[in-house]
MARBA-785405 format. One record per residue (C-alpha): residue in one letter; residue number from 1; x, y, z. Coordinates in nm, 3 decimals. Layout:
<sites>
+-----+-----+---------+---------+---------+
: res :   n :       u :       v :       w :
+-----+-----+---------+---------+---------+
:   A : NUM :       X :       Y :       Z :
...
+-----+-----+---------+---------+---------+
</sites>
This chain:
<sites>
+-----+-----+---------+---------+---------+
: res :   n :       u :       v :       w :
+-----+-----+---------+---------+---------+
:   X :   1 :   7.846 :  -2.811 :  -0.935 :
:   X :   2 :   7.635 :  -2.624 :  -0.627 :
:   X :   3 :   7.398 :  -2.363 :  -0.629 :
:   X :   4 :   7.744 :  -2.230 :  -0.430 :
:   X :   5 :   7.998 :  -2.271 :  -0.657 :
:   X :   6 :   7.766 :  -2.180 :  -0.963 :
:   X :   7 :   7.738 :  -1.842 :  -0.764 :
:   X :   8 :   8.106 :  -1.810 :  -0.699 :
:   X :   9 :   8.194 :  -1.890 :  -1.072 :
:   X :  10 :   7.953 :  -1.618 :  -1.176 :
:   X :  11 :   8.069 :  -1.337 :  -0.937 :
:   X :  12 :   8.435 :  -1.457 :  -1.061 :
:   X :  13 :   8.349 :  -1.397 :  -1.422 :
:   X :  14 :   8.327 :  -1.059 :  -1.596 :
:   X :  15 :   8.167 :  -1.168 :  -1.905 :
:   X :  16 :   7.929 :  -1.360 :  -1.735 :
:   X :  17 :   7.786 :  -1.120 :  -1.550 :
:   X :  18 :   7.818 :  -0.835 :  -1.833 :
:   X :  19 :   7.608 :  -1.094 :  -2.049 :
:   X :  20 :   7.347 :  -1.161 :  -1.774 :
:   X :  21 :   7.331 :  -0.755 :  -1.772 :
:   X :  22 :   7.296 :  -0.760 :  -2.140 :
:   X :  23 :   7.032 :  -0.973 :  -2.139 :
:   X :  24 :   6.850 :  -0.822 :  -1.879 :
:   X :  25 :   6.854 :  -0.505 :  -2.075 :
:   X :  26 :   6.739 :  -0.631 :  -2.366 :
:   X :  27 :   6.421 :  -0.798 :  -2.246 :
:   X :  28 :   6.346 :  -0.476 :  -2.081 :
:   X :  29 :   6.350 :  -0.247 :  -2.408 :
:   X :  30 :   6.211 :  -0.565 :  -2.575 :
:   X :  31 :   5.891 :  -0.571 :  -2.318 :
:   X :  32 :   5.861 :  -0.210 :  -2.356 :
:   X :  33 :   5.837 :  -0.176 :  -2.697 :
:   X :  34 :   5.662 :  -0.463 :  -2.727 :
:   X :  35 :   5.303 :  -0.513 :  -2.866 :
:   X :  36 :   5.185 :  -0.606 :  -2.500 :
:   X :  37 :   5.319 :  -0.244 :  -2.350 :
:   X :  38 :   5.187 :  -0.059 :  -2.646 :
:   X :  39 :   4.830 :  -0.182 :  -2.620 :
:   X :  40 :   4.851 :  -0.108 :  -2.253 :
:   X :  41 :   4.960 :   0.272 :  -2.406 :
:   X :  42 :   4.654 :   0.319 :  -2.674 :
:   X :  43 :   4.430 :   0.249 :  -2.395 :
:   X :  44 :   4.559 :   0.539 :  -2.153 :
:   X :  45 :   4.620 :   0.748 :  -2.462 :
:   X :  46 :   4.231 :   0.678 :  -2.595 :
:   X :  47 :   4.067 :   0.752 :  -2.288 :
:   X :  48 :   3.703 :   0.989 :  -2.259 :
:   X :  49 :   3.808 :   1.114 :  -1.966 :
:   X :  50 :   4.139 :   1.169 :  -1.657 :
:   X :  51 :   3.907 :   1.010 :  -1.417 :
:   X :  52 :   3.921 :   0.705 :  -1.218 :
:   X :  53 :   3.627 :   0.544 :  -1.362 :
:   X :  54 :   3.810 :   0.603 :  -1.737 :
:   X :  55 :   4.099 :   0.415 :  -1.568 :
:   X :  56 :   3.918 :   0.150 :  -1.480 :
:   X :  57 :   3.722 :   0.032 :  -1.741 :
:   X :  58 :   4.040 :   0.096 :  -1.943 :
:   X :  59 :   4.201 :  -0.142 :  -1.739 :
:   X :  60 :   3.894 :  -0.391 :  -1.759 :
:   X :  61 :   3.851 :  -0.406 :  -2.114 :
:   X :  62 :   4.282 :  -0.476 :  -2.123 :
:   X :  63 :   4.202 :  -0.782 :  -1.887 :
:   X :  64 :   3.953 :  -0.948 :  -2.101 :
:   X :  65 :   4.210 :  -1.092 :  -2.316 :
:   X :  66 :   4.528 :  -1.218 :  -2.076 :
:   X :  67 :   4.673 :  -1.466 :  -2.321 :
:   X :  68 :   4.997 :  -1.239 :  -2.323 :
:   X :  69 :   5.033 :  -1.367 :  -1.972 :
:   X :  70 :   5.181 :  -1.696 :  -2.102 :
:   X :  71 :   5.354 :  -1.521 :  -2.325 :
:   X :  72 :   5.553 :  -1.363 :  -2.085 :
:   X :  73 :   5.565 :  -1.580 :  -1.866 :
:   X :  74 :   5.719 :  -1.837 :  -2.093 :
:   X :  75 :   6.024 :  -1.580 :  -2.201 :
:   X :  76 :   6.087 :  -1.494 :  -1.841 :
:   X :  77 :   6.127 :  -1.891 :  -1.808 :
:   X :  78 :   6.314 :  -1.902 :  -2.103 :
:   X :  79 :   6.618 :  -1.637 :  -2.027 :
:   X :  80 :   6.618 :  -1.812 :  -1.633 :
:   X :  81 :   6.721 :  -2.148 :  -1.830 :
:   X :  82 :   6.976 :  -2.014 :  -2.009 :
:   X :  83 :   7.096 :  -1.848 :  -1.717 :
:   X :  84 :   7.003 :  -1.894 :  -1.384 :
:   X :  85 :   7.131 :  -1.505 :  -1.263 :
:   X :  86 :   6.868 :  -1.352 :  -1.513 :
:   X :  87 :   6.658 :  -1.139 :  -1.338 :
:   X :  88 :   6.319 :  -1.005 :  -1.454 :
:   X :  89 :   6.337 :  -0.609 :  -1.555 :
:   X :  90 :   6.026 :  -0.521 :  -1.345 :
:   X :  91 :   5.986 :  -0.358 :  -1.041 :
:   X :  92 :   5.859 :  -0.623 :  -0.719 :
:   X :  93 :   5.562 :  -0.626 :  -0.477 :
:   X :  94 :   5.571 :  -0.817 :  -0.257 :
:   X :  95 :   5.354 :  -0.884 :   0.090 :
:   X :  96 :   5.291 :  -1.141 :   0.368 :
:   X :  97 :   5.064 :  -1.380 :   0.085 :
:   X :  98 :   5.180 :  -1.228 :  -0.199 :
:   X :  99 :   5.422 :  -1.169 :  -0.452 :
:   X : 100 :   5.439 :  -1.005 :  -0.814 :
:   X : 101 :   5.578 :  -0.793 :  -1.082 :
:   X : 102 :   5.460 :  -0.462 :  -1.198 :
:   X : 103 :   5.472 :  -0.485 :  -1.573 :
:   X : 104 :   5.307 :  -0.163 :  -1.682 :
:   X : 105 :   5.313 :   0.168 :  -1.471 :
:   X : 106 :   5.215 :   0.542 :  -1.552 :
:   X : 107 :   5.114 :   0.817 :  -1.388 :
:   X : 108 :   4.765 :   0.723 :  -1.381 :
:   X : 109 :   4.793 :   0.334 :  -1.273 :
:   X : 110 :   5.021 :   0.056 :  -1.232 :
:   X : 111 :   4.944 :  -0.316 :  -1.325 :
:   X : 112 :   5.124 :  -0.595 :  -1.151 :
:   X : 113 :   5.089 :  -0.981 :  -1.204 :
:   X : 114 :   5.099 :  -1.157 :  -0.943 :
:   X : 115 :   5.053 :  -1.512 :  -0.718 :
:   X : 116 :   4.877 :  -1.524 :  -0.343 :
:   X : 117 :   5.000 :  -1.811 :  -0.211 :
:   X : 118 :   4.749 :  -2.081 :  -0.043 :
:   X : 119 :   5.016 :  -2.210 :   0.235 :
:   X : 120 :   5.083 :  -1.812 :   0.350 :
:   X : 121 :   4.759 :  -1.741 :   0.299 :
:   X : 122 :   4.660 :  -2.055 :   0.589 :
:   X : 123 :   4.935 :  -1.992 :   0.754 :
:   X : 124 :   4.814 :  -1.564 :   0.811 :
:   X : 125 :   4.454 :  -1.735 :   0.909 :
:   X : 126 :   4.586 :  -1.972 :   1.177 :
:   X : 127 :   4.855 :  -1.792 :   1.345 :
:   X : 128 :   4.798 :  -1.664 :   1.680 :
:   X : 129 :   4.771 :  -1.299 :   1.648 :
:   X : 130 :   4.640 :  -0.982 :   1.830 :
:   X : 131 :   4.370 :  -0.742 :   1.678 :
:   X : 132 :   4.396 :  -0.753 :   1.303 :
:   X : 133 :   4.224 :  -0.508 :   1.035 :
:   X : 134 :   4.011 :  -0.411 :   0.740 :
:   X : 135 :   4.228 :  -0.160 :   0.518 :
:   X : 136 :   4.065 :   0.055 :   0.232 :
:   X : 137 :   4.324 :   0.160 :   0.001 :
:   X : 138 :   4.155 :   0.483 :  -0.083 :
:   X : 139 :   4.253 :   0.383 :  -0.457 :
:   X : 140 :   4.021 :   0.224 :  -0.713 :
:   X : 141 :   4.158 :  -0.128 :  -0.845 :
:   X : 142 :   4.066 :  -0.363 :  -1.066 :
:   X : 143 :   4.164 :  -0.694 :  -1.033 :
:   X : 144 :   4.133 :  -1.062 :  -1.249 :
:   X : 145 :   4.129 :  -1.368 :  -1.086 :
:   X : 146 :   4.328 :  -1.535 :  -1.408 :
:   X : 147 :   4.338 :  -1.869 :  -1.141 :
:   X : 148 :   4.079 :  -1.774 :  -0.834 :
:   X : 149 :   4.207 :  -2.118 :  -0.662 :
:   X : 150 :   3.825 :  -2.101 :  -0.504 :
:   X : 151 :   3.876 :  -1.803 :  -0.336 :
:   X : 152 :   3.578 :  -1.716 :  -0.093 :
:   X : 153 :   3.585 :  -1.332 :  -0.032 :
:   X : 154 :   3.439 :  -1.100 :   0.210 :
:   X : 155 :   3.286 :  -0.774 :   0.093 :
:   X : 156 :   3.332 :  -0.442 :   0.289 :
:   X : 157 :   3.190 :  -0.094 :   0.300 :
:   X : 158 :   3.294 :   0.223 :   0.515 :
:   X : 159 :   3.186 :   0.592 :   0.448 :
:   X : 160 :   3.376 :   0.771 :   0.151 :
:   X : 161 :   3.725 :   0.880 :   0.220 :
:   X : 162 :   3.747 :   1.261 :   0.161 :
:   X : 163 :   3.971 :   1.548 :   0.159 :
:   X : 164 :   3.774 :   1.649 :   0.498 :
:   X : 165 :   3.802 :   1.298 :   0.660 :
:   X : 166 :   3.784 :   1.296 :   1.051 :
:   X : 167 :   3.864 :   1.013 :   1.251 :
:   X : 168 :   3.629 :   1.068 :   1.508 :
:   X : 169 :   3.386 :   1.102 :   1.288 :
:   X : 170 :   3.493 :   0.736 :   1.064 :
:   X : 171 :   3.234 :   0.533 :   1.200 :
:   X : 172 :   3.218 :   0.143 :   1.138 :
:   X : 173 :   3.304 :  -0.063 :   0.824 :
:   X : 174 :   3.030 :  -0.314 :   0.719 :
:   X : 175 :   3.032 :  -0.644 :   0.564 :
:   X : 176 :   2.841 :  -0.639 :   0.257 :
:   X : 177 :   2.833 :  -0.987 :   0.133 :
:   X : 178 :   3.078 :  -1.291 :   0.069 :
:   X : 179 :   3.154 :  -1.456 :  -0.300 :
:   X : 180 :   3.296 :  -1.782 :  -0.408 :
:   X : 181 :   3.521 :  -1.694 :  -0.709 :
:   X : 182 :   3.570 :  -1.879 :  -1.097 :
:   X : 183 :   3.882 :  -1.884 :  -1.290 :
:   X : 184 :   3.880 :  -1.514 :  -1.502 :
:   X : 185 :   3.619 :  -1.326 :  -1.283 :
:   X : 186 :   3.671 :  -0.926 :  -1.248 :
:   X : 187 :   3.652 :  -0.697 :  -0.969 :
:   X : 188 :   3.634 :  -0.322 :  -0.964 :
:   X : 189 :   3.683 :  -0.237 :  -0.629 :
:   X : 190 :   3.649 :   0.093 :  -0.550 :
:   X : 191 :   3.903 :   0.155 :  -0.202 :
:   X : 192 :   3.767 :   0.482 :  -0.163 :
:   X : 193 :   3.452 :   0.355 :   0.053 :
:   X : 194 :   3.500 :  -0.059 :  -0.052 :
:   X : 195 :   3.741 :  -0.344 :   0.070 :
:   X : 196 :   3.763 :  -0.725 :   0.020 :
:   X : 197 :   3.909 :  -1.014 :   0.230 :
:   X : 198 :   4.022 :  -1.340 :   0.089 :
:   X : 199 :   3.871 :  -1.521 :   0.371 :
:   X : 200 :   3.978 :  -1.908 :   0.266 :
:   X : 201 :   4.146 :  -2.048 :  -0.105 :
:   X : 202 :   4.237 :  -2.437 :  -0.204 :
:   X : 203 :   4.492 :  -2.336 :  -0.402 :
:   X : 204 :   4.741 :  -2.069 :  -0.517 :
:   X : 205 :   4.583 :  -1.718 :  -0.689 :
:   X : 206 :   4.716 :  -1.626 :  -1.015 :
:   X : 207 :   4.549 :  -1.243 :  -0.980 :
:   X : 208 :   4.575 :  -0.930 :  -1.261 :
:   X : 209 :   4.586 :  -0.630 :  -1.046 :
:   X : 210 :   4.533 :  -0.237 :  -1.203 :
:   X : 211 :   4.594 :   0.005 :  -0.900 :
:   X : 212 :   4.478 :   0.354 :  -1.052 :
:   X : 213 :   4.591 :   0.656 :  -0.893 :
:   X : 214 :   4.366 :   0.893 :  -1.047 :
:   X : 215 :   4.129 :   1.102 :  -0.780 :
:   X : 216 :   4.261 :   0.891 :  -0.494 :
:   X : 217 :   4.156 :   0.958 :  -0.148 :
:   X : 218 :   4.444 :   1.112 :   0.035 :
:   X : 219 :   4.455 :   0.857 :   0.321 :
:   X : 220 :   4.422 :   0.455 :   0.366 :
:   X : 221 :   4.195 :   0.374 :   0.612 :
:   X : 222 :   4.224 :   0.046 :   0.864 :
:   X : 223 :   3.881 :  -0.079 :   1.090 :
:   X : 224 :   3.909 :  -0.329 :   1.321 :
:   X : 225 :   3.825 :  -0.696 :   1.184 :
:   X : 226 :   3.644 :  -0.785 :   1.531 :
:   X : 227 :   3.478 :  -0.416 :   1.650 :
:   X : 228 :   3.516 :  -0.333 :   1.266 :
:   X : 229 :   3.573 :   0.040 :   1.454 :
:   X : 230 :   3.871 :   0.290 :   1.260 :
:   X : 231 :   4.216 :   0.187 :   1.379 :
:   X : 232 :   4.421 :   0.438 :   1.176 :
:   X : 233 :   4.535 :   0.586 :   0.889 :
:   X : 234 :   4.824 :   0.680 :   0.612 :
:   X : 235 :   4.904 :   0.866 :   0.310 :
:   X : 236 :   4.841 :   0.713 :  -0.008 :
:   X : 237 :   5.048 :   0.950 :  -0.179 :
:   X : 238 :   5.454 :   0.915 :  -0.204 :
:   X : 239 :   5.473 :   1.281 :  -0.201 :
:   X : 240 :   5.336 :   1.324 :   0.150 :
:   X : 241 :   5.477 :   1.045 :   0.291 :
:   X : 242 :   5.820 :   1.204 :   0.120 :
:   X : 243 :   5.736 :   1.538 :   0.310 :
:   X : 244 :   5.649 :   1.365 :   0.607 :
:   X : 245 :   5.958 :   1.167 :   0.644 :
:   X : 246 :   6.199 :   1.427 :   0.520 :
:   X : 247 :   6.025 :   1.679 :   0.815 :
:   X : 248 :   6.141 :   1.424 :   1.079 :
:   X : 249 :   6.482 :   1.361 :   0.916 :
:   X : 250 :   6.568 :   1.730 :   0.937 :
:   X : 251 :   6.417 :   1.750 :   1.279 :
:   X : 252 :   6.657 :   1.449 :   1.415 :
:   X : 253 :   6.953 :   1.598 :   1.212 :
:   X : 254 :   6.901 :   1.944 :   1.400 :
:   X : 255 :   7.069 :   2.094 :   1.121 :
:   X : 256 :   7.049 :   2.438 :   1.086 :
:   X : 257 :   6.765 :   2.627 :   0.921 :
:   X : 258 :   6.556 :   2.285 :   0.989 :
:   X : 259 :   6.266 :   2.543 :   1.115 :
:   X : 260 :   6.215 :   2.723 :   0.857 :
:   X : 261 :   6.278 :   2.460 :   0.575 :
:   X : 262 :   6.025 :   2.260 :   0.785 :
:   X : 263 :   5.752 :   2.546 :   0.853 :
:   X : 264 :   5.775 :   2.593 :   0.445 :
:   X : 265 :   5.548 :   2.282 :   0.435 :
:   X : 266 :   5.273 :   2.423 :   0.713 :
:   X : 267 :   4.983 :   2.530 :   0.418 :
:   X : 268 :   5.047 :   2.194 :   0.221 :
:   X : 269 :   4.672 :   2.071 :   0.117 :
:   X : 270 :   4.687 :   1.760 :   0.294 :
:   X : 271 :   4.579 :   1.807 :   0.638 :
:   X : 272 :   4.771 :   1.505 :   0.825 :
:   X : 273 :   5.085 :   1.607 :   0.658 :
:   X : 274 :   4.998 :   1.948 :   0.819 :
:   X : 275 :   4.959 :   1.831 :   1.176 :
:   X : 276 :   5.246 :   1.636 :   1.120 :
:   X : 277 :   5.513 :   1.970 :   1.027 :
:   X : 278 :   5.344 :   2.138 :   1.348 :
:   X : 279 :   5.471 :   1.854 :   1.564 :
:   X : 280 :   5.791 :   1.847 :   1.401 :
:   X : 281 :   5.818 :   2.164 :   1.478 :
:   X : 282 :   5.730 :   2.178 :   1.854 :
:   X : 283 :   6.015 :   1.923 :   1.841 :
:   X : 284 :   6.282 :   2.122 :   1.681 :
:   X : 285 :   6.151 :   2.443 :   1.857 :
:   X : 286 :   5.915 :   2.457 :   2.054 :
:   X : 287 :   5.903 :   2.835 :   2.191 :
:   X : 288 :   5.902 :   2.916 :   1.797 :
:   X : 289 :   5.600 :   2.708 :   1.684 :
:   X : 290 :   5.430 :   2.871 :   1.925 :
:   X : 291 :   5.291 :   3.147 :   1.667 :
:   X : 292 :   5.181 :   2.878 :   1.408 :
:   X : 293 :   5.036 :   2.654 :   1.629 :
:   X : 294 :   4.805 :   2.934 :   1.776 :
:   X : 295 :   4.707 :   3.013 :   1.401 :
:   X : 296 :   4.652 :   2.666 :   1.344 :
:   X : 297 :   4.440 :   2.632 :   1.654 :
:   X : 298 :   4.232 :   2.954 :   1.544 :
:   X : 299 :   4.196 :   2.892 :   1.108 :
:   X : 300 :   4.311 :   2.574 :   1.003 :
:   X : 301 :   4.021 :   2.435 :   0.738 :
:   X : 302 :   4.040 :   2.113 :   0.924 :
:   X : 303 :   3.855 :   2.071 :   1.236 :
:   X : 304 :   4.083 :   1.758 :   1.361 :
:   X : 305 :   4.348 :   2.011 :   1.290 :
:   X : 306 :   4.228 :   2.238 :   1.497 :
:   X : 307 :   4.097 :   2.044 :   1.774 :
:   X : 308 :   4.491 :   1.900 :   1.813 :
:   X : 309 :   4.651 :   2.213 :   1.797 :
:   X : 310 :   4.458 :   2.324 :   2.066 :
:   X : 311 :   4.484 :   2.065 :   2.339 :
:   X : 312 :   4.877 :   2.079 :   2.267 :
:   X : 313 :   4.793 :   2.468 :   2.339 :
:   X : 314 :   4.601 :   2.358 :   2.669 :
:   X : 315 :   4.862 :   2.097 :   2.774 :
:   X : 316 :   5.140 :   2.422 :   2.746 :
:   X : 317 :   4.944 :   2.654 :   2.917 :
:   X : 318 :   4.836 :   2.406 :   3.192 :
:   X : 319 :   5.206 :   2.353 :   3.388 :
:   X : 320 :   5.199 :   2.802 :   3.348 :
:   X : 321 :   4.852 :   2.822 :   3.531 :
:   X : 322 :   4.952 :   2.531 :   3.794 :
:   X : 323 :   5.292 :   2.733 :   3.913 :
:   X : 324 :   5.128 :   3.066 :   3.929 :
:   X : 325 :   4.872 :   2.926 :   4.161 :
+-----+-----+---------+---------+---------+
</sites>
């Protein structure tokens, strides 16, 4: 029988499919009340401090020992034999290189397992490709190189990103150093002011990755790999990327009342997401926004803020001052 017709008998079957379910379910509550997920739970439950750093070496002393790795690994492989529609209970990341599952998440970090593959990786290197960049998460991370598939990386450095950051005042990233890595080496990489490239690997990268989200910087930041310049930025956080997407989905709805539902978000602490309501606004009203903007111009805390607000104010005025003349 085909892949095909395997699929077609499956989708034709009920019971199948309600004992594929069934099984999925049950490795999921067995996983999470495992001895695996509750070590993983003493450590954020034991820890000095809500910091970043606590995080961290939290998460570092949980790598030391990764023999549960096989462990899981082999009864992921074991439900896919007995049925090839079992999928793992885990939420997916997934990039370019890279692919993984999350298998522990809280509000304070999130650790994935995961493989970089050596063919994508080359593959990324040697394609033809315009300007490409250095990001900094703005999160601290700690990552194990369970199989480092002698990894050479790049180190990085950039000034600290802070509540008050200001893009024309970024500067350059540096290159710090480069390291050839060994099977179990780990990283604390602090994405905040640090970065890493994986600048050439023989083989694939079996990596442990800890993304804490304690005291992260509001904003990712991306330099330019050649003029290693700033090239932009984006929320780290999935509640201002929420607001920021929601603010543009009521301004293209033009729904009634989008204004003011809208303008409700002008004094959130995040200054991009603040910039980014004012233009919203202009968009859904612009005759209307012309009282916040002008307070904006005059007493918003950031001076990027400010400096936007009032060349938008210029640009308005400018058209006024050419017809009187």
């Amino acid at each position: 029988m085909t892949v095909g017709q395997d699929l077609d008998a499956w989708l034709a079957d009920r019971g199948k499919q309600r004992r594929t379910k069934q099984a999925i379910d049950r490795f999921a509550l067995d996983w999470g009340r495992g001895p695996i997920q509750r070590r993983f739970d003493r450590a954020m439950a034991a820890l000095p401090e809500q910091s970043a750093e606590a995080v961290a070496e939290a998460a570092r002393a949980l790598f030391a020992d990764d023999a549960w790795i096989g462990t899981l690994i082999d009864g992921l492989a074991g439900q896919l034999r007995a049925d090839p529609f079992f999928e793992p209970p885990f939420r997916t990341i997934n990039s370019d290189i890279s692919s993984g599952l999350i298998v522990f998440e809280d509000d304070r970090v999130s650790i994935a397992l995961g493989v970089t593959g050596v063919a994508q990786l080359a593959a990324k290197k040697n394609a033809r490709r315009g300007a490409t960049s250095i990001g900094f998460t703005g999160r601290m991370t700690v990552l194990k190189f369970v199989r480092a598939g002698g990894a050479l990386l790049s180190f990085w450095e950039a000034p600290n990103i802070t509540a008050d950051f200001r893009a024309a005042e970024s500067g350059t990233c540096t290159r710090t150093g480069e390291r050839r890595l060994s099977d179990g080496e780990i990283l604390v990489i602090d994405g905040r002011y640090r970065s890493y490239v994986i600048e050439q690997a023989s083989a694939n990268l079996v990596v442990l990755q800890a993304e804490v989200t304690l005291d992260r910087a509001p904003l990712s930041v991306e330099f330019d790999s050649a003029s290693h310049g700033y090239v932009g930025c984006s929320a780290t956080g999935d509640g201002a990327s929420r607001i920021q997407m929601l603010t543009t989905l009521l301004r293209k709805l033009d729904a009634e009342g989008a204004f003011a539902a809208v303008a409700a978000f002008l004094d959130h602490p995040d200054f991009f997401v603040r910039w980014h309501v004012m233009k919203e606004l202009l968009g859904i009203d612009a005759s209307t926004a012309l009282a916040p903007l002008r307070r904006m111009a005059a007493h918003d805390p950031h001076p990027e803020v400010r400096r936007a607000a009032r060349t938008v104010l210029d640009g308005l005025d400018t058209p006024k001052a050419s017809k009187a003349a």
